[in-house]
C-alpha positions as a printed NumPy array, in Angstrom:
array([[-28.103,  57.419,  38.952],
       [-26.669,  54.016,  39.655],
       [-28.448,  51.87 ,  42.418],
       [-26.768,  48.683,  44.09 ],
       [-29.04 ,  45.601,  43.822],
       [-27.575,  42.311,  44.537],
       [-29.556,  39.767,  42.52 ],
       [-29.876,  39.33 ,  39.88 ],
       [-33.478,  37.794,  37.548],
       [-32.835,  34.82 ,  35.37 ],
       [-32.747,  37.14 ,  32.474],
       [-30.271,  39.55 ,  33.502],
       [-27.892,  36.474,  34.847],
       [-28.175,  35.07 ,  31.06 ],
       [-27.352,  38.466,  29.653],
       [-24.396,  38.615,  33.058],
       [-22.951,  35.103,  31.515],
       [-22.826,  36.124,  28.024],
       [-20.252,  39.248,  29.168],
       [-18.697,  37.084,  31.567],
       [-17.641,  34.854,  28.58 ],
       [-16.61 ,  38.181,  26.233],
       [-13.864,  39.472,  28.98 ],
       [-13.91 ,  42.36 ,  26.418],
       [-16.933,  43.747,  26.912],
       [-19.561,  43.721,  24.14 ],
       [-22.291,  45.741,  22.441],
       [-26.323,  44.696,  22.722],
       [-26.001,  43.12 ,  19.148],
       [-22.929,  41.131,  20.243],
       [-25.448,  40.111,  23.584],
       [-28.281,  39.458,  21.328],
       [-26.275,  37.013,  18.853],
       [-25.494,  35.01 ,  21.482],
       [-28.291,  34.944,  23.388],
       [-30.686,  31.548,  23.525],
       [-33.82 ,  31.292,  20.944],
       [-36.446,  32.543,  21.423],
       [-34.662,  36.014,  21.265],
       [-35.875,  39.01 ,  22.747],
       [-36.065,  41.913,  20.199],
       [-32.688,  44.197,  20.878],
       [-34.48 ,  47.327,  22.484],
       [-34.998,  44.351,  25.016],
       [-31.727,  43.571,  25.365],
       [-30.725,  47.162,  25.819],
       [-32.827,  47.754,  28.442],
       [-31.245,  44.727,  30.213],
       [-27.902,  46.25 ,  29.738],
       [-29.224,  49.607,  31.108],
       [-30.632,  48.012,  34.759],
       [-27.469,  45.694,  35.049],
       [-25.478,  49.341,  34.604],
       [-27.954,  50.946,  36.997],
       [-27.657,  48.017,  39.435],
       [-24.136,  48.615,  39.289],
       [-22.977,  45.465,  37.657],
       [-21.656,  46.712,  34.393],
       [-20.102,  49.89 ,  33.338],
       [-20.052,  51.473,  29.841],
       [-18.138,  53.428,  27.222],
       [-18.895,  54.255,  23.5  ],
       [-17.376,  53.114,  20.765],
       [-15.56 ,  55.684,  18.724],
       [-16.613,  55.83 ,  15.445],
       [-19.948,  53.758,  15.414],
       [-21.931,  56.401,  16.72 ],
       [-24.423,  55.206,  19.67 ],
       [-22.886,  51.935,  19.956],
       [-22.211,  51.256,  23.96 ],
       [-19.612,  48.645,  25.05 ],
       [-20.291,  47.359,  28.465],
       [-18.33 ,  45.837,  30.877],
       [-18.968,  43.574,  33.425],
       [-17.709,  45.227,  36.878],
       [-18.645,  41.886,  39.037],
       [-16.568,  38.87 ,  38.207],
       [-18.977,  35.728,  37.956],
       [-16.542,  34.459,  40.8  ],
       [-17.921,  37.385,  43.029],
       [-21.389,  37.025,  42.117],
       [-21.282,  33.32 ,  43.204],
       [-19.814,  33.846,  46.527],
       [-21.989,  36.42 ,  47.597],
       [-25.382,  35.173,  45.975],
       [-23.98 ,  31.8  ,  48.188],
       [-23.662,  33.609,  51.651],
       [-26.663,  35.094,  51.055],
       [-28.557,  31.142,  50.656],
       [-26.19 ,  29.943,  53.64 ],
       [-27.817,  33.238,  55.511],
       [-31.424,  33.178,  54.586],
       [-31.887,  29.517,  54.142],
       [-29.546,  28.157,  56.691],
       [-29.132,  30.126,  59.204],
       [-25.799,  31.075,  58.372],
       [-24.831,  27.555,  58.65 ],
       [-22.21 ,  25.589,  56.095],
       [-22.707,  22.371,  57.907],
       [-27.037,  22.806,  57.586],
       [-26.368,  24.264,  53.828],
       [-24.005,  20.946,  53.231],
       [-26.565,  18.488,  54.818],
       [-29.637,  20.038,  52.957],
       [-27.527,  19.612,  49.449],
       [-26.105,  16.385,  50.791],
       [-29.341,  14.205,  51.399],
       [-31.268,  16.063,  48.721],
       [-29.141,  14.994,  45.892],
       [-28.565,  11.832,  44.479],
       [-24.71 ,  11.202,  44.935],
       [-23.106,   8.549,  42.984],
       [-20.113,   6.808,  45.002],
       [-17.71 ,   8.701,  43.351],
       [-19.232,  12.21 ,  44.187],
       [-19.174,  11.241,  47.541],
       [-15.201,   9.964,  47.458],
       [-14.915,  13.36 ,  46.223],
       [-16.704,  15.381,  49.053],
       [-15.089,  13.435,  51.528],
       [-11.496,  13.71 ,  49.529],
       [-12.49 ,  17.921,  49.641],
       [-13.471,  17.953,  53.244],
       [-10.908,  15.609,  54.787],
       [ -7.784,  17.268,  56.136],
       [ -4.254,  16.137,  54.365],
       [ -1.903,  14.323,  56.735],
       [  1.019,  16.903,  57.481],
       [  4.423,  16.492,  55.268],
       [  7.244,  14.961,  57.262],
       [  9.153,  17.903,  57.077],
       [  5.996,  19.815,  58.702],
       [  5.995,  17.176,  61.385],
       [  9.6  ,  17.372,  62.054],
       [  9.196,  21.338,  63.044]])
């Protein structure tokens, strides 16, 4: 039975990147190859892909003609993951706050002049088109 969980550990987000990159899908060997040294041992990795499937991130099918083999599928774009893990810092963090989450990222980092050209560039409104103004 699947449950919905919305994190996700450092682990799972590895394995959660590696089918992000294979839009495909991919196997636990396929996972494993790619995955960073020290390696886990592949039962390892299959368990991983069995919790992300429970926690209702990937779906599965077999692979006809290679027996066991299971080809999962992520079913949460990366995109998706990143906005909602985000609300959910802006929420429990900041109080549900952009401006607090911006100010806590803004002072806490050390922004080069050009970062900052390009936060104010990103946050500044564009002047309206002639022909807008002319309407």
């Amino acid at each position: 039975m699947k449950r919905k969980e919305n994190t996700l550990t450092r682990v799972e987000f590895e394995v959660m990147n590696i089918l992000w990159d294979l839009p495909k899908g991919a196997c636990a060997w396929d996972v494993l190859e790619r995955m960073e040294e020290p390696k886990p041992a592949y039962t390892t990795v299959a368990t991983y892909l069995k919790v992300l499937y429970e926690k209702g991130f990937l779906d599965f099918h077999k692979v006809e003609g290679q027996g066991k083999t299971h080809r999962y599928v992520t079913l949460v774009t990366r995109a998706e993951y990143t906005r909602r893990t985000m609300q959910e810092v802006k929420k429990d963090f900041f109080g549900g706050s952009l401006r607090s989450m911006l100010r806590y990222f803004v002072s806490e980092e050390e922004l080069s002049p050009e970062e900052v050209k390009e936060l104010l560039e990103l946050v500044t409104p564009l002047p309206a088109s002639s022909a807008e103004r002319d309407e």
